[in-house]
C-alpha positions in Angstrom: 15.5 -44.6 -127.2 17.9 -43.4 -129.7 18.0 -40.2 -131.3 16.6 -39.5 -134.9 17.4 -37.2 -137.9 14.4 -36.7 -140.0 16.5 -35.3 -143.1 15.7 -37.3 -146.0 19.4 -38.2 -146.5 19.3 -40.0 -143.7 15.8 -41.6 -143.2 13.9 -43.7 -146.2 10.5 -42.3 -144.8 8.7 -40.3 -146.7 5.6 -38.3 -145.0 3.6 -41.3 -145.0 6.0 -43.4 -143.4 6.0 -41.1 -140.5 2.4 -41.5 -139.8 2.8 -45.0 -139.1 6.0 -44.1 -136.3 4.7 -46.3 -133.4 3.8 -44.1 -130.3 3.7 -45.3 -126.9 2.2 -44.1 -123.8 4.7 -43.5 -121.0 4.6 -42.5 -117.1 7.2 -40.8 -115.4 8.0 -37.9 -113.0 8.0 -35.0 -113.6 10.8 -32.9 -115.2 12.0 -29.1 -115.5 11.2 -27.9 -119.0 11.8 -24.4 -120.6 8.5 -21.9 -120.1 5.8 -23.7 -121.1 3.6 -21.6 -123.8 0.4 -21.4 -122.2 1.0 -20.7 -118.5 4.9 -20.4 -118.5 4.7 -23.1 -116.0 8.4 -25.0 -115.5 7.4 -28.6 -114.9 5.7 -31.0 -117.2 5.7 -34.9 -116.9 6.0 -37.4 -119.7 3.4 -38.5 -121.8 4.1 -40.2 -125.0 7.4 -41.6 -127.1 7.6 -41.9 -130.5 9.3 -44.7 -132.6 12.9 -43.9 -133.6 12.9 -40.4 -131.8 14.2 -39.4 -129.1 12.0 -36.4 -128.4 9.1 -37.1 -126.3 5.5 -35.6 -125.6 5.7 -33.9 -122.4 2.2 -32.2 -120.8 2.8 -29.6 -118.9 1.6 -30.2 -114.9 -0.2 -26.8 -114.3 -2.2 -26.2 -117.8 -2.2 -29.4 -119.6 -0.6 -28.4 -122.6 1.5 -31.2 -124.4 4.3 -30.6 -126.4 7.7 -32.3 -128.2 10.3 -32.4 -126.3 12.8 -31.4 -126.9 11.7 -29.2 -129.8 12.8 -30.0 -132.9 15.0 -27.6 -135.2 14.2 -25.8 -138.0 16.0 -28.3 -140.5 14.0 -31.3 -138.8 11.1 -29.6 -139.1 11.3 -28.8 -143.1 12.2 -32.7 -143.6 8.9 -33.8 -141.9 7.4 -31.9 -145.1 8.6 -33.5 -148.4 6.9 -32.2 -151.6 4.5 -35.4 -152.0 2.5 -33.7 -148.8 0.7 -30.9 -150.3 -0.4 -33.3 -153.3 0.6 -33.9 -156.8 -0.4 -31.3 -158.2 -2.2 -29.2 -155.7 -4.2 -32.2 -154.3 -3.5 -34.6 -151.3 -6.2 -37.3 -151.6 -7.4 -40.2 -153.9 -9.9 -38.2 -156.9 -13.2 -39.3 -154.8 -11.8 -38.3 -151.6 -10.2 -35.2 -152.6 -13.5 -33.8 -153.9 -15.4 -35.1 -150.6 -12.5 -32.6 -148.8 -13.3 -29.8 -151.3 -17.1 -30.3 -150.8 -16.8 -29.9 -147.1 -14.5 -27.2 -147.7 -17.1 -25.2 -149.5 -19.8 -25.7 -147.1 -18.3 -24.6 -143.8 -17.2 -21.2 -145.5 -20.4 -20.0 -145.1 -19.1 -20.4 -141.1 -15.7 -18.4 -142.0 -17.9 -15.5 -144.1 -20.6 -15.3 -141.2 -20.8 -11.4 -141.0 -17.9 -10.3 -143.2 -18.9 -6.6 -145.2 -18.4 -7.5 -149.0 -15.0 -7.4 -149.7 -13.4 -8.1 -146.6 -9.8 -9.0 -146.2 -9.2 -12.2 -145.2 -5.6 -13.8 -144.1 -5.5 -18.0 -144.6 -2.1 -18.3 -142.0 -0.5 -21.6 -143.3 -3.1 -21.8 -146.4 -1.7 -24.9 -148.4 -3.4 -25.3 -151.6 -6.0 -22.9 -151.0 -9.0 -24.7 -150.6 -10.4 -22.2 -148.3 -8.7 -19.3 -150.3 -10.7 -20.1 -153.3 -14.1 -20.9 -151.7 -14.1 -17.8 -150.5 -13.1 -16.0 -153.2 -15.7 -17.3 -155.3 -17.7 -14.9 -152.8 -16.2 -11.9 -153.4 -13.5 -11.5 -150.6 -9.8 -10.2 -150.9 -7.9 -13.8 -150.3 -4.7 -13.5 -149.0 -2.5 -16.5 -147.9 0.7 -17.4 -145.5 2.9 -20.4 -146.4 6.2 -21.4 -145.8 7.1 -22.1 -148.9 6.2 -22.2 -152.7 5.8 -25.9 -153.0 3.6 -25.5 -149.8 0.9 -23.2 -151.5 1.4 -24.5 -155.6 -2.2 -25.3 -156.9 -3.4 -22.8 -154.8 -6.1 -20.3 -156.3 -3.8 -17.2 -158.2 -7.0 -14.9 -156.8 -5.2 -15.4 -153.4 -1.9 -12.9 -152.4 0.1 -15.8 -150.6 3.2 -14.4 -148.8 6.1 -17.2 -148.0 7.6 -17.0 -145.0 9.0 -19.0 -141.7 6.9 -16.8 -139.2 3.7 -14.7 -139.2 5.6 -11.7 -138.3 8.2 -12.2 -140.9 5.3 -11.6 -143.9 5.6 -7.8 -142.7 1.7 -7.1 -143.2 0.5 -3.6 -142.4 -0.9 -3.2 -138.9 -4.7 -3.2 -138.4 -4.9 -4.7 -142.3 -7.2 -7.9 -141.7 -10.9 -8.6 -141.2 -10.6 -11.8 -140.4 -7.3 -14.4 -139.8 -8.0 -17.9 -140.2 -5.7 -20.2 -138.3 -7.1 -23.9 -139.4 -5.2 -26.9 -137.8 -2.1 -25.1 -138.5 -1.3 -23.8 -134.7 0.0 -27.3 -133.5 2.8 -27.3 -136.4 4.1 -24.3 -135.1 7.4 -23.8 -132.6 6.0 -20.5 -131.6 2.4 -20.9 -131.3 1.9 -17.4 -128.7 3.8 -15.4 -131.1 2.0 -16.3 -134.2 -1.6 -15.5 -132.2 0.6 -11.9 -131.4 1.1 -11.2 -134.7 -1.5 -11.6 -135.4 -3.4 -9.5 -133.0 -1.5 -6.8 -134.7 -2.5 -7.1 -137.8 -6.0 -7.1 -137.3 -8.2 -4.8 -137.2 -10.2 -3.6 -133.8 -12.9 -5.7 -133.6 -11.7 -8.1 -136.3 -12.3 -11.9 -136.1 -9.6 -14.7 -135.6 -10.6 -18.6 -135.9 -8.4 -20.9 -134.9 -8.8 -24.9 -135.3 -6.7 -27.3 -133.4 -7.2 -31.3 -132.3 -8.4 -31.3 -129.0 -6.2 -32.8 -126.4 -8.8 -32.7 -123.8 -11.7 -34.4 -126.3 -13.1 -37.3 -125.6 -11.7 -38.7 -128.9 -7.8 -38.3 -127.3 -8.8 -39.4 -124.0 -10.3 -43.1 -125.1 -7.9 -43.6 -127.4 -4.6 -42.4 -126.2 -1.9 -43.5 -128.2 -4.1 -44.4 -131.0 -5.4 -41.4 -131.6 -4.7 -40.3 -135.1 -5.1 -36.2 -134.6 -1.7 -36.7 -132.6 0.6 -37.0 -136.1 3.2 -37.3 -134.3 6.1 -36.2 -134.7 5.0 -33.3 -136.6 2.4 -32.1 -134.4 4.6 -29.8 -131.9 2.2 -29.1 -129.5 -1.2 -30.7 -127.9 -3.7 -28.0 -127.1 -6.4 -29.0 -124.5 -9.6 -26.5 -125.1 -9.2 -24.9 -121.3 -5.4 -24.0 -122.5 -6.1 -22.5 -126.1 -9.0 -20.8 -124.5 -6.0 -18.9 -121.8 -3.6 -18.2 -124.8 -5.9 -16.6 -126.6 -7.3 -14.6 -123.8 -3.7 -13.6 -122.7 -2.7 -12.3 -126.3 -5.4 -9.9 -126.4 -8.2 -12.0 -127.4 -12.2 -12.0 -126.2 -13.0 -15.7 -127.2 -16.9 -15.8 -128.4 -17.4 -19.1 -129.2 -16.1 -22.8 -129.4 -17.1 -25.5 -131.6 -17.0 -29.1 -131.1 -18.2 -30.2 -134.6 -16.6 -30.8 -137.6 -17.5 -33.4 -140.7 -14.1 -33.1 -142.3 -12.1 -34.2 -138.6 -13.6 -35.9 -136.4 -15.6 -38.8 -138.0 -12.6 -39.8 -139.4 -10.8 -38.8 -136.4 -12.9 -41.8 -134.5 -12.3 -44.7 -137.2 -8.4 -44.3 -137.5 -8.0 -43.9 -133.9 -10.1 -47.1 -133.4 -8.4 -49.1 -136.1 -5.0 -47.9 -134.4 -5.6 -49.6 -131.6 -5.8 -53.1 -133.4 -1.9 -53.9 -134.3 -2.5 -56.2 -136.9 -3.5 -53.7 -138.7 -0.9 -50.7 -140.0 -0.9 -47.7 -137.9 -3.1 -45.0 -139.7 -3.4 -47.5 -142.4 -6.6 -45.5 -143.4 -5.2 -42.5 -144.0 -2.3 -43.9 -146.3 -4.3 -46.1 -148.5 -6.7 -42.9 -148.8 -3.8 -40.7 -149.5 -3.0 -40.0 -153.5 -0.2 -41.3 -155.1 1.8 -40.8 -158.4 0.8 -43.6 -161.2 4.0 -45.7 -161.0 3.8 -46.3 -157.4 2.2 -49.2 -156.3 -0.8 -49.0 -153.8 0.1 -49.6 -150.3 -0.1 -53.1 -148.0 -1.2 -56.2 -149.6 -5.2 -57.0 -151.1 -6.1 -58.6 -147.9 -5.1 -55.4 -145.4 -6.4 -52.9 -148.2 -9.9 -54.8 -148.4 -10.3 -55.1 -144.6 -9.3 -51.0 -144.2 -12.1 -50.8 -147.1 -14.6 -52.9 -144.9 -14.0 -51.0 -141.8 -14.5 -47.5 -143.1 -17.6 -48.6 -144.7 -18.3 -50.1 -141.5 -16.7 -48.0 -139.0 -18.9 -44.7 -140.9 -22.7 -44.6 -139.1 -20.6 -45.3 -135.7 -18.1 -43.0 -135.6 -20.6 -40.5 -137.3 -22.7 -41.3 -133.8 -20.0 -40.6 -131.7 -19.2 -37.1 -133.3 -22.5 -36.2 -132.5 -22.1 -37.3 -128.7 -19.0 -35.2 -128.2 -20.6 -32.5 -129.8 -23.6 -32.8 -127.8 -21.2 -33.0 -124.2 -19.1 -30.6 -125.7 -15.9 -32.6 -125.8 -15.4 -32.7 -129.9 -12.1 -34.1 -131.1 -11.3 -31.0 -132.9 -12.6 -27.4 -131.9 -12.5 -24.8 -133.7 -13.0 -21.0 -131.5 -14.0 -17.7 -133.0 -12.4 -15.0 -131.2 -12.0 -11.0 -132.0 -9.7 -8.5 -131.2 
């Protein structure tokens, strides 16, 4: 494969256009890697390619963790986030989609604010546009958001103290300052996932609660389809946490884990219909997802009537199954996104 730049300067892709990257399931022996995250295991085998790129998904032989190989730098990274992916301005969907997301949004923080004293300080690490921030704000909690930059976090609630930074440990919070840190589909975008659970061990107080989200490489969802599978966002998605192997990482950063969670309305239905539809190649790679996504008023709307109305059909369609399947992986434990509650 030949090697890629993701700088802008260099690429016409915009965000979007990197969600439809082909990926393609490989075989291979396996190879000696750097310390893998999890188990520091030094062997991991091939997994997946990606279009264009010449880093590869790798899983690692003794814990299963997948990751991109070889990482990307801190440049590359940047460039997989142009401005038009937070949202213009501070949203990310089409109007009737974006205030499905926000609806969801409020209801599961009644899961978040489970126990919390009034007033409780909460840290959103990699908070966006503060969707969570403001929910739970509106019930009475010191909001306080990590982003990695301004752009990153604009249209987020002003209630919320958002720090920009690279790295967790770089926002220089006071020790022991946090009664809760929410980590929501945020630790797969990172290049140091262990350190960021570290600091943030530190800065929470005894006894306080960390939640993390992540896709689950070991769901059900990821093992049927495979390549399809839309929750691997490829390339942007550095690494690929099977449950057994967050479960370890959290444990060996200090962590009791109390709980995992295999459901989750705002994931994993949707998770099921693009994955499905990505397996079909006359139709575009997370087609869905882009023809859902909001875009400025000039630009026209993505893929021709006839692709649009079929992508319409299907998710209309494609709903009361994949909402069936959700509940079957919930039920065998084996959602495509978990979400674990741990404390300190």
């Amino acid at each position: 494969m030949t090697g890629r730049s993701s700088h802008p300067s260099e690429s016409p892709l915009d965000h979007l256009g990197l969600y439809q990257l082909g990926v393609r399931s490989v075989h291979g022996p396996a190879e000696s890697v750097s310390r893998c995250e999890v188990c520091a295991a030094q062997t991991a085998h091939p997994h997946f390619e990606i279009e264009n790129f010449s880093a590869r998904v790798l899983v690692c032989t003794q814990c299963g963790l997948g990751r991109l190989h070889p990482m990307l730098d801190a440049d590359e990274i940047s460039d997989l986030y142009p401005d038009d992916y937070y949202g213009e301005p501070g949203t990310k969907f089409q109007p009737s989609v974006e205030r499905l997301v926000r609806f969801i949004g409020e209801r599961h923080i009644t899961f978040l604010s489970r126990g919390l004293a009034p007033r409780a300080r909460i840290l959103d690490v990699g908070c966006g546009r503060g969707v969570i921030l403001s929910a739970l704000a509106n019930r009475g909690f010191e909001v306080h958001g990590l982003e990695i930059s301004a752009e990153a976090a604009r249209g987020a609630d002003p209630r919320a103290e958002i720090r920009i930074a690279t790295r967790l440990a770089d926002a220089e919070y006071e020790p022991e300052s946090f009664d809760e840190i929410i980590i929501w589909h945020v630790l797969e975008h990172l290049v140091d996932p262990r350190a960021t659970l570290e600091a943030a061990h530190r800065i929470l107080k005894p006894g306080g609660r960390l939640i993390v989200a992540v896709p689950n490489f070991s769901s059900l969802q990821s093992r049927w389809t495979g390549d399809a599978w839309f929750h691997l966002d490829l390339p942007r998605h550095l690494y690929h946490f099977p449950l057994d192997a967050l479960q370890a990482i959290l444990a060996d950063t200090g962590y009791t884990v109390d709980a995992a969670y295999h459901f989750s309305l705002r994931q994993n239905p949707f998770g099921w219909i693009q994955s499905v539809l990505n397996r079909f190649h006359s139709l575009p790679r997370n087609g869905l997802y882009t023809m859902l996504h909001r875009r400025s008023v000039d630009e026209p709307a993505p893929f021709d009537a006839t692709t649009r109305a079929w992508l319409w059909f299907w998710l209309i369609v494609g709903t009361p199954f994949a909402l069936a399947a959700t509940i079957y992986e919930t039920a065998i434990r084996s959602g495509g996104s978990v979400h674990l509650v741990a404390t300190r």
